[in-house]
C-alpha positions as CSV (number, residue, x, y, z in Angstrom):
1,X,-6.5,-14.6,-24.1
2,X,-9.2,-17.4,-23.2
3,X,-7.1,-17.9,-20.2
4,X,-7.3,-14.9,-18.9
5,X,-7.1,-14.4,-15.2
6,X,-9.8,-12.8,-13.5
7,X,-9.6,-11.8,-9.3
8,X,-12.3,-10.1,-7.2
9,X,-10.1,-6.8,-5.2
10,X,-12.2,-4.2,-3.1
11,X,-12.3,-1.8,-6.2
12,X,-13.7,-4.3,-8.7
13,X,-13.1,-7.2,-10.6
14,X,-9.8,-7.6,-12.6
15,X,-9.3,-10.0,-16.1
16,X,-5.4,-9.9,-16.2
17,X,-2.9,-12.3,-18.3
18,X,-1.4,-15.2,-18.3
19,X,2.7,-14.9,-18.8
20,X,4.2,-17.4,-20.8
21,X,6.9,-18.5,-17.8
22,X,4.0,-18.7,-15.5
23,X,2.4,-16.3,-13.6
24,X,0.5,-13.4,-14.1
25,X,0.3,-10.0,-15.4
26,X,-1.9,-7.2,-14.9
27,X,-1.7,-4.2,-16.6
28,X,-2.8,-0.8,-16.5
29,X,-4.6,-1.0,-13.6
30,X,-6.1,2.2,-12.2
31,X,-5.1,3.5,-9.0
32,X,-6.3,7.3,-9.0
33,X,-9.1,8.9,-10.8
34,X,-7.5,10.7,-13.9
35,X,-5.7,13.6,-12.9
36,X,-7.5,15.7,-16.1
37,X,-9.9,18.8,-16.3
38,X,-10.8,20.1,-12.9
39,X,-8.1,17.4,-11.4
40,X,-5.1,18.6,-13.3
41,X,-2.6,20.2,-11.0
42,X,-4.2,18.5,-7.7
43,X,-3.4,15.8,-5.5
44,X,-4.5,12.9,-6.8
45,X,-8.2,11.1,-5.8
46,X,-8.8,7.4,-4.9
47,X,-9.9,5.6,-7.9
48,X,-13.6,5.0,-7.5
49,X,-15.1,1.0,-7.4
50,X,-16.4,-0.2,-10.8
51,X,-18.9,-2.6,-11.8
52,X,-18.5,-5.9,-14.2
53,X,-15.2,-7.2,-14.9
54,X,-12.3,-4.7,-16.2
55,X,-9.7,-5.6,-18.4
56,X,-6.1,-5.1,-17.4
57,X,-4.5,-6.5,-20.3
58,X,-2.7,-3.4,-21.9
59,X,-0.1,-1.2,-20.4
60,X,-1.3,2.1,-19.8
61,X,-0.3,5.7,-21.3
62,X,3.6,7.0,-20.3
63,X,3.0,10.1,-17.9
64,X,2.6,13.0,-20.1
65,X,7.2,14.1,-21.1
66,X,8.9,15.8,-23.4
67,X,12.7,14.8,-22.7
68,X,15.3,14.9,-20.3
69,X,17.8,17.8,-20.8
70,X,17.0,18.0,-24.4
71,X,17.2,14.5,-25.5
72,X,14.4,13.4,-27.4
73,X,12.3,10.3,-26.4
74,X,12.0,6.6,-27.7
75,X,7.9,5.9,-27.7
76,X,8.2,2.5,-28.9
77,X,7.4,-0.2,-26.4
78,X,5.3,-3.6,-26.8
79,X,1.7,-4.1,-25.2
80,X,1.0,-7.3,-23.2
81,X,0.8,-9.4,-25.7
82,X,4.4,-9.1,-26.7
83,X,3.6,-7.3,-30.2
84,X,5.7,-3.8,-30.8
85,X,3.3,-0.5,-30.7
86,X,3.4,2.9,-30.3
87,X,2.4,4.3,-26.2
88,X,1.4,7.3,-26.4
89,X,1.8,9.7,-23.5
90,X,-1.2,11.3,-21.3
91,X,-1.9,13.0,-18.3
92,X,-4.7,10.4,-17.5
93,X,-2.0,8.3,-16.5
94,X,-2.4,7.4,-13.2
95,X,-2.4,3.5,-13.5
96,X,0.6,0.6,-12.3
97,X,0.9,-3.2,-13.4
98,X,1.3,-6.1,-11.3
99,X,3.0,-8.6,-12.2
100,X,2.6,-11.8,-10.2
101,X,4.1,-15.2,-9.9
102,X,0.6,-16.7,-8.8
103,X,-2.5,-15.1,-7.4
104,X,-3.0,-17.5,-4.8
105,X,-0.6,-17.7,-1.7
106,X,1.1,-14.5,0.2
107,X,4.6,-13.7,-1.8
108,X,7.0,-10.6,-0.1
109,X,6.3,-7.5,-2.9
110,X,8.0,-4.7,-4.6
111,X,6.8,-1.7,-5.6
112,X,8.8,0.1,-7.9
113,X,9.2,3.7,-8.8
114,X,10.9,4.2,-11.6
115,X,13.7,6.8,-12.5
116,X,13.8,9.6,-15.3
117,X,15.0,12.8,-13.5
118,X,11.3,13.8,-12.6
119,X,10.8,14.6,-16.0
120,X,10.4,11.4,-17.9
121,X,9.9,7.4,-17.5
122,X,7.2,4.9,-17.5
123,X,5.8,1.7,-15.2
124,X,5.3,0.0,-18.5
125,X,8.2,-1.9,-20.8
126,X,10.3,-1.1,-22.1
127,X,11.5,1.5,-19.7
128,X,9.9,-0.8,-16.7
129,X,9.3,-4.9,-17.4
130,X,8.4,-6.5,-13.8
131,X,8.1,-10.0,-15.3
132,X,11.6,-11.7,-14.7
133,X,12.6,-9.9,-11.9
134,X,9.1,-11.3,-10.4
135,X,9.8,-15.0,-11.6
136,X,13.6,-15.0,-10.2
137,X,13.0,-13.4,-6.9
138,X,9.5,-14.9,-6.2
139,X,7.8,-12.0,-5.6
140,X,4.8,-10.2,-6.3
141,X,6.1,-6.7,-8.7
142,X,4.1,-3.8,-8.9
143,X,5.2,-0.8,-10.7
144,X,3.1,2.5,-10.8
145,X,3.1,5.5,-12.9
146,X,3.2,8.9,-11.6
147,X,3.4,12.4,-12.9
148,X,6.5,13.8,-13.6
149,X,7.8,17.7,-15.2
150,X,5.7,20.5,-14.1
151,X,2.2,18.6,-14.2
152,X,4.0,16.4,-11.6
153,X,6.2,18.6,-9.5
154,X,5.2,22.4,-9.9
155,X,4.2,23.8,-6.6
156,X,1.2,26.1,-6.4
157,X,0.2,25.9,-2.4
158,X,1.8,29.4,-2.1
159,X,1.0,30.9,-5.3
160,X,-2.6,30.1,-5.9
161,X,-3.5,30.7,-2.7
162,X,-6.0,28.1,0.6
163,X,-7.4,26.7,-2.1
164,X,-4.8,25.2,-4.2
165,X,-2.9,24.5,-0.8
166,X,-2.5,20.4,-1.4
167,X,-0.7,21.1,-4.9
168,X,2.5,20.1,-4.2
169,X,4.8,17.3,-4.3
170,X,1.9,16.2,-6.7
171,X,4.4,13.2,-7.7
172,X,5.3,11.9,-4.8
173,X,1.5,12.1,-3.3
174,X,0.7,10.0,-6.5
175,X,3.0,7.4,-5.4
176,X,1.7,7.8,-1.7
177,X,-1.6,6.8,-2.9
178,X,-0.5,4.2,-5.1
179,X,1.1,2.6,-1.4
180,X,-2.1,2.7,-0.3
181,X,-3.8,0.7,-3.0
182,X,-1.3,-1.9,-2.9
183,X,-1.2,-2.1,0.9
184,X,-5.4,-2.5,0.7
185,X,-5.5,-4.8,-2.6
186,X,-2.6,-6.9,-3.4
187,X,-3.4,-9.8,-1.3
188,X,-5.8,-10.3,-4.2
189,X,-2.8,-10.7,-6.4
190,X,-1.4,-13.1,-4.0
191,X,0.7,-10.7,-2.3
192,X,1.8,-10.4,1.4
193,X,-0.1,-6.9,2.5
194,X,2.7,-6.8,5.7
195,X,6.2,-7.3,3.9
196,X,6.1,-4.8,1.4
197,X,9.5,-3.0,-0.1
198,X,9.1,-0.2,-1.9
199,X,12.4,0.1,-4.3
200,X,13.7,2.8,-7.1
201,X,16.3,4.0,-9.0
202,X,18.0,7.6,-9.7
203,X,14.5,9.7,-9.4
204,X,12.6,6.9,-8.2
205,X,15.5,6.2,-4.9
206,X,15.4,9.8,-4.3
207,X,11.2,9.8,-4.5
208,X,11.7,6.6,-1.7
209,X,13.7,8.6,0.4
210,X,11.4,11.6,-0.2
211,X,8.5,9.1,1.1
212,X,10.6,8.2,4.4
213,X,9.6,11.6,5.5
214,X,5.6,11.8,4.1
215,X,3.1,11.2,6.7
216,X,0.9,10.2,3.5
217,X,3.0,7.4,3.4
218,X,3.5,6.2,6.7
219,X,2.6,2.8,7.1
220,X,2.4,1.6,3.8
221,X,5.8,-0.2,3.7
222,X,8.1,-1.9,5.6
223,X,11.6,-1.9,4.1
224,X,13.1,0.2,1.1
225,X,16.1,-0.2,-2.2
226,X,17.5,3.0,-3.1
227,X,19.6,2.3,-6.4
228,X,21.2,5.6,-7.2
229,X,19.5,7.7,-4.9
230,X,19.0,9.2,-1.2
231,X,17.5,11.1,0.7
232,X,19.1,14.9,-0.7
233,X,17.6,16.0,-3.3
234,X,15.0,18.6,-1.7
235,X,14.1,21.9,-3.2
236,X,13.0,24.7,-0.9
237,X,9.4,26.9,-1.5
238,X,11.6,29.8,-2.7
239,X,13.4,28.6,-5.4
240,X,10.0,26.3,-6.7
241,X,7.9,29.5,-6.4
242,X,10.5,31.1,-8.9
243,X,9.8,28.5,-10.8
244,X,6.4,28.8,-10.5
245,X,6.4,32.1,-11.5
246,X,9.0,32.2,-14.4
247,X,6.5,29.1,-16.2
248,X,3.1,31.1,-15.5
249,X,5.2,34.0,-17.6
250,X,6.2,32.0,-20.3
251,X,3.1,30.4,-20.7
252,X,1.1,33.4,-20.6
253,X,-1.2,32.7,-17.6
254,X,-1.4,35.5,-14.6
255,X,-3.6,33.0,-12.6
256,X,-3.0,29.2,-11.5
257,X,-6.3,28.7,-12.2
258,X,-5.6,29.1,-15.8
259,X,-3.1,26.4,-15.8
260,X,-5.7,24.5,-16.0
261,X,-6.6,25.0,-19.5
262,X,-2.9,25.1,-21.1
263,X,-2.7,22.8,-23.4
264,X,-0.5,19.9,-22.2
265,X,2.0,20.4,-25.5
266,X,2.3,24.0,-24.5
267,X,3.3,22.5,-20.6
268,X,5.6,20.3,-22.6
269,X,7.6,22.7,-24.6
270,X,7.7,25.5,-21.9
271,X,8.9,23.1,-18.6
272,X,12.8,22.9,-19.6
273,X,13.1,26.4,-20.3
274,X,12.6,27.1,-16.5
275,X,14.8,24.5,-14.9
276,X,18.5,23.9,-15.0
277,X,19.5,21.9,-17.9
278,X,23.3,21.7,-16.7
279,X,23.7,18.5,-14.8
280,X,25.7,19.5,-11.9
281,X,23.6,23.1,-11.7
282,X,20.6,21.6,-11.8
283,X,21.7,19.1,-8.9
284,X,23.5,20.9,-6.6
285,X,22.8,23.8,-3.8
286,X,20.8,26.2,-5.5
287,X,20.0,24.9,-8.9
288,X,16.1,24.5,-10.5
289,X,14.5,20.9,-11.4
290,X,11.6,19.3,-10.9
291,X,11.8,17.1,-7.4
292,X,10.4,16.9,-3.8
293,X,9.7,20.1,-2.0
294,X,10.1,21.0,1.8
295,X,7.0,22.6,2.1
296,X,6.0,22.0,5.4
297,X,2.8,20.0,5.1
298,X,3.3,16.9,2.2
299,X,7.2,17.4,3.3
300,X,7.1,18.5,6.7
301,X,10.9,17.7,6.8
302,X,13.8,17.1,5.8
303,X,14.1,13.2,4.7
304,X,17.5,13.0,5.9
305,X,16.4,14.8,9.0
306,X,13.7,12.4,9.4
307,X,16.3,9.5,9.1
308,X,18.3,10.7,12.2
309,X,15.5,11.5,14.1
310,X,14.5,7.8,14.1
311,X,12.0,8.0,12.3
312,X,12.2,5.0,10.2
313,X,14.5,3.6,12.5
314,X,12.5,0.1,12.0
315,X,12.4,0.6,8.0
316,X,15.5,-1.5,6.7
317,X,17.6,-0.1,4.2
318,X,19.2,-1.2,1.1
319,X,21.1,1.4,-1.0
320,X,23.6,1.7,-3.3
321,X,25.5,3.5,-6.1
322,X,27.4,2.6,-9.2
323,X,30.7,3.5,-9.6
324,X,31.0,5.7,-12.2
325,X,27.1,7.2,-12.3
326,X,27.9,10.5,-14.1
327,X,29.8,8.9,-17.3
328,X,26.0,8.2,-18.8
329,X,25.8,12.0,-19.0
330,X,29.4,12.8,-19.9
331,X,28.9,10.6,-22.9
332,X,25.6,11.8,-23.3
333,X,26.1,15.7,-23.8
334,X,29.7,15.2,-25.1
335,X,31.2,18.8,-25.5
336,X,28.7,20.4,-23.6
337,X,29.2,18.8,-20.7
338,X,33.2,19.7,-20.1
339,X,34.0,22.7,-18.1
340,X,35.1,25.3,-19.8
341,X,38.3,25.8,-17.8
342,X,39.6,24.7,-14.1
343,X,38.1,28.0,-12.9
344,X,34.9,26.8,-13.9
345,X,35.3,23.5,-12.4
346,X,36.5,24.9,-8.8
347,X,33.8,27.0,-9.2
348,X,31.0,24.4,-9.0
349,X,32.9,22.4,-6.0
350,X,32.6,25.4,-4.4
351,X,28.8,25.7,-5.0
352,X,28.6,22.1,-3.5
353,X,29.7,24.0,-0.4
354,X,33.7,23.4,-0.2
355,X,35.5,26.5,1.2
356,X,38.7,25.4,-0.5
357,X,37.6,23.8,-3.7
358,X,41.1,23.8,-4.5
359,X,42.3,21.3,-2.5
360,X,39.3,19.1,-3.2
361,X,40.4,19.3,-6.9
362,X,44.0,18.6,-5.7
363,X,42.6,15.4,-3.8
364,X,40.7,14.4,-7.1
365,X,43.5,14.6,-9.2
366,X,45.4,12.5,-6.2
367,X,42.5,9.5,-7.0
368,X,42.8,9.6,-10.3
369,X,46.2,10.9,-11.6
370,X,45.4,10.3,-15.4
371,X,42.2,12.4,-15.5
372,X,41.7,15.4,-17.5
373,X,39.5,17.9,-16.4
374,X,36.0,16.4,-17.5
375,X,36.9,13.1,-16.3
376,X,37.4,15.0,-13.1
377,X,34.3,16.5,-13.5
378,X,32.6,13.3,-13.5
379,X,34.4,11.7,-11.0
380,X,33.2,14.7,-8.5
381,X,29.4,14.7,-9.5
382,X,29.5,11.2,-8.9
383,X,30.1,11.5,-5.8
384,X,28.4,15.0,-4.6
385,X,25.0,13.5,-6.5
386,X,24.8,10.4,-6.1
387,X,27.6,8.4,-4.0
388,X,28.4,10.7,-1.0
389,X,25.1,11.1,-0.3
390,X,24.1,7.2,-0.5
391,X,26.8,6.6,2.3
392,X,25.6,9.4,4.4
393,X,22.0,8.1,4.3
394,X,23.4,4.5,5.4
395,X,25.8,6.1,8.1
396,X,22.7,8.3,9.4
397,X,20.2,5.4,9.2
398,X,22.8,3.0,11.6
399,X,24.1,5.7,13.8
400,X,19.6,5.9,14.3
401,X,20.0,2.3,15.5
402,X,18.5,1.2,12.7
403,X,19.8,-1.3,9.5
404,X,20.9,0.0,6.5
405,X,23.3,-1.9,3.9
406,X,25.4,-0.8,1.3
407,X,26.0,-2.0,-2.1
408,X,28.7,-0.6,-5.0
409,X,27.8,-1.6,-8.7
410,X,30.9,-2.1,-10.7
411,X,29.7,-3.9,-13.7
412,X,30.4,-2.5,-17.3
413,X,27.2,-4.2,-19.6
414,X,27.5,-1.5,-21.9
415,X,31.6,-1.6,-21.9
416,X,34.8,0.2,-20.4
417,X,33.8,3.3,-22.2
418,X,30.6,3.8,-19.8
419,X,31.8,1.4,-17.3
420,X,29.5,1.4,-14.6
421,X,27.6,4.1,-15.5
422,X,24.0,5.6,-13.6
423,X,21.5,3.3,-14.8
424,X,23.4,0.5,-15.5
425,X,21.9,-1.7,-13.3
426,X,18.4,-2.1,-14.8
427,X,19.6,-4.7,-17.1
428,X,20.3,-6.7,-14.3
429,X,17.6,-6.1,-12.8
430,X,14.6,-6.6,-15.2
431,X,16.6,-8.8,-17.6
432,X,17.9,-6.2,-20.4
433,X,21.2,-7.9,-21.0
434,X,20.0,-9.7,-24.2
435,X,18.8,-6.6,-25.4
436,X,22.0,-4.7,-25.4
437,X,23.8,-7.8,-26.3
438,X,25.5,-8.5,-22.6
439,X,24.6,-12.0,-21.8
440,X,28.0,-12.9,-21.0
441,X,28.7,-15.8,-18.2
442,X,29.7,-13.3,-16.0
443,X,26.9,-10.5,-16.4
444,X,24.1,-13.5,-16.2
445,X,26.2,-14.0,-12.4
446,X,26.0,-10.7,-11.2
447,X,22.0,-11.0,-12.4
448,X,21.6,-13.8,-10.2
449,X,23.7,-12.6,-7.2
450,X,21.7,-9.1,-7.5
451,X,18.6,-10.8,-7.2
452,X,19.0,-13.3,-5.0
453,X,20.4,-10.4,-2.5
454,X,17.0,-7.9,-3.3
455,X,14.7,-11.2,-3.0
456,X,16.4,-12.3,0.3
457,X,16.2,-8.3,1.9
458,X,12.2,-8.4,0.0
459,X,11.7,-11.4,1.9
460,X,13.4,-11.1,5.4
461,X,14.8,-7.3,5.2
462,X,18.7,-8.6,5.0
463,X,20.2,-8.7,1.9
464,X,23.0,-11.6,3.2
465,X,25.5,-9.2,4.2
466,X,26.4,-6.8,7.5
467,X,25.1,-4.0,8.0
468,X,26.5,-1.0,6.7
469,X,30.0,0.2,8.8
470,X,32.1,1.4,6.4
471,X,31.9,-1.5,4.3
472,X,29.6,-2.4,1.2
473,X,29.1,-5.2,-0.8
474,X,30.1,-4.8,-4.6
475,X,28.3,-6.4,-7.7
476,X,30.4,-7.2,-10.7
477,X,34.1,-7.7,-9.1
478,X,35.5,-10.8,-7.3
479,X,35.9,-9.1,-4.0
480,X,32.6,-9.2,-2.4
481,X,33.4,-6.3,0.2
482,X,34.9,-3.1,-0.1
483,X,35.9,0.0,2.0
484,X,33.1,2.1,0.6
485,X,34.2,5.7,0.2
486,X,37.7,4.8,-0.1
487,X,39.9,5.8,2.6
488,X,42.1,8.8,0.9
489,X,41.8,12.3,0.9
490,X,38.9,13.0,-1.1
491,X,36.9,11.5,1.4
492,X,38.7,12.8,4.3
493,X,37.2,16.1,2.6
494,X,34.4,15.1,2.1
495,X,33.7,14.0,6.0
496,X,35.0,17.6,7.2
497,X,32.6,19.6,4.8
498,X,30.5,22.7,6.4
């Protein structure tokens, strides 16, 4: 602790930590003034200077969360000096960690946003550890909290009237701001303030392409990694006013301005009773969750729309889905999550907007001969969630004249069973394959090959392979490039859907 690491920023001075493989890390570092009291439900306020010297030595609060579709939560993680505690979770939570392989010099730097459905996840370990991933790439790693659930993402700009018009999107103008702080500070951390990537996965991909299209965040970023995420997942003002409403009911409250005084336990326990807690529901046209709104002002409009209008036609690209993203959640909610029949089943491919969900089931079954009806389930979501969508952002981003590339992750670290499920990437990543006991010669390869590829795009915005026409480059399989959708008739469906 006597070595402490103390730098002068424009907000104050910071004592941070030495790490033990060199480097620095500072944690729990304030970025916004707690979102609490009169703040709750508002956009989020520049944290104000301090005087003296803080400590950032302990990782901050989780963002108040309950769950994620009725799973309960793991609270244990380990504070910065490596001993296990308990975090608790808060709503004055509005803090990120830097984690630094040396304050002096001017290294390329990621900012992460980190996944959880909009509902849970942390910037802090375990759920987020920036240390390895900052020694192996040589860059400066930042990782920020923001609100998630209904503190983070309930609209109330048309329900409360002018003068709750800024709460929306209350998330994503956390992370906005967050930009800002590291655009204005991290040279003190010995960061490059013009090559920043901003990078996330599942929830936190979707919140980057949700940021292509925020004026709040124009400027603060120069290239972006979307692991398991794109730039679909927007909720229109009627369907988040319903769910607006149908909370303010079940919590009792007639007013917004009595939202401020629920207790956050009561937010909590109410939230998932409002949303969809079906998986393809909840994701597809029509369905309830927490996410980025199109309402005109924070989201003026449509990411993707944003994309081929050109507007980030000089933002680089990197994006990428795993193989088999929706097995996570088919082993997750076991019975619950098969379809009741084939009715059922045509009946959501419909909802994804297929005139002849028939044939599309007919062209699954072509794929995948073997599969029974909730394998084909999951081989669908994958692709109307997470992998269709991925491809269309890197076919949109190109045909802009800009550069986006492709990746496919095929690696099975937890096993065949899951094979390359959502998620499964992280262990790469930020170094989890010890922990789930997947250090094998060929896992530690696909770590190094991963990281080497998001250093070199962090670095120089080209992650050492073309840019995206039809091809992408796979982790975890011999063959380096693949046709990426498949050429068969599932994507020939695909490409022809109203």
């Amino acid at each position: 602790m006597t070595d402490a690491y103390t730098i002068k920023t424009s907000y104050g001075r910071l004592r941070g930590l030495p790490m033990s493989a060199g480097g620095a890390l500072f944690a729990g570092v304030p970025f916004a003034e707690p979102p609490v009291g009169p703040l709750r439900l508002r956009p989020p306020r520049p944290v104000r200077p301090w005087e003296g010297v803080r400590d950032a030595i302990r990782f901050p609060p989780k963002p108040a969360q309950a769950g994620f579709a009725g799973m309960a939560l793991d609270s244990a993680t380990f504070g910065a000096d490596g001993a296990a505690e308990e975090v608790p979770i808060s709503e004055d939570c509005l803090y990120l960690n830097v984690w630094t392989p040396d304050v002096a010099g001017s290294r390329p730097v990621i900012v992460w946003i980190y996944g959880g459905g909009y509902e849970m996840g942390s910037a802090s370990p375990p759920d987020t550890d920036g240390a390895a991933l900052a020694r192996r790439a040589d860059v400066v790693v930042v990782a920020l909290n923001y609100r998630v659930g209904a503190l983070g993402f309930l609209h109330l700009a048309d329900l409360g009237g002018p003068e709750w018009a800024g709460s929306t999107n209350l998330g994503l103008q956390d992370q906005a701001l967050a930009l800002h702080w590291v655009k204005d500070t991290i040279a003190a951390f010995g960061g490059d303030p013009d090559n920043i990537t901003v990078a996330g996965q599942s929830a936190g991909a979707f919140s980057v392409g949700a940021l292509l299209a925020m004026p709040a965040a124009a400027g603060t970023f120069g290239k972006a990694i979307l692991s398991s995420g794109s730039t679909s997942r927007i909720f229109s003002t009627e369907t988040v006013n319903d769910i607006a409403a149908d909370l303010m009911a079940k919590l009792g409250v007639s007013t917004v301005d009595a939202l401020v005084d629920v207790p956050t336990e009561r937010f909590l326990a109410v939230q998932p009773t409002v949303i969809d807690n079906n998986l393809g529901r909840r994701n597809l046209p029509g369905g309830r969750s927490w996410g980025a709104v199109l309402d005109g002002k924070v989201m003026p409009q449509r990411p993707q729309d944003a994309v081929i209008a050109r507007a980030v036609v000089d933002i680089p690209l990197l994006v990428s889905a795993n193989r088999d993203e929706m097995r996570l959640f088919q082993a997750m909610q076991g019975p619950a999550y098969a379809p009741a029949n084939e009715a059922a089943l045509l009946a959501e491919i419909s909802s994804a907007g297929f005139d002849r969900p028939a044939d599309v089931l007919a062209a699954y079954r072509k794929r995948a001969p073997q599969a029974d009806l909730t394998e084909l389930r999951t081989l669908f979501l994958s692709d109307a969630i997470y992998k269709v969508p991925v491809i269309q952002l890197a076919q949109a981003q190109v045909a802009a004249g800009g550069r986006a590339y492709a990746a496919l992750f095929v690696a099975e670290p937890f096993g065949p069973a899951l094979g390359a499920c959502h998620g499964a990437e992280l262990a790469y990543i930020f170094d989890g394959l010890a922990a789930i006991n997947a250090q094998t010669p060929e896992n530690l390869a696909v770590r190094d090959e991963m990281i080497a590829a998001w250093s070199r795009f962090a670095t120089t915005g080209n992650p050492g392979w073309p840019v995206y026409h039809g091809k992408a480059r796979q982790f975890g399989s011999t063959g380096e490039m693949v046709t990426e959708p498949p050429e068969d008739d599932v994507t020939a469906l695909w490409r022809t859907k109203p």
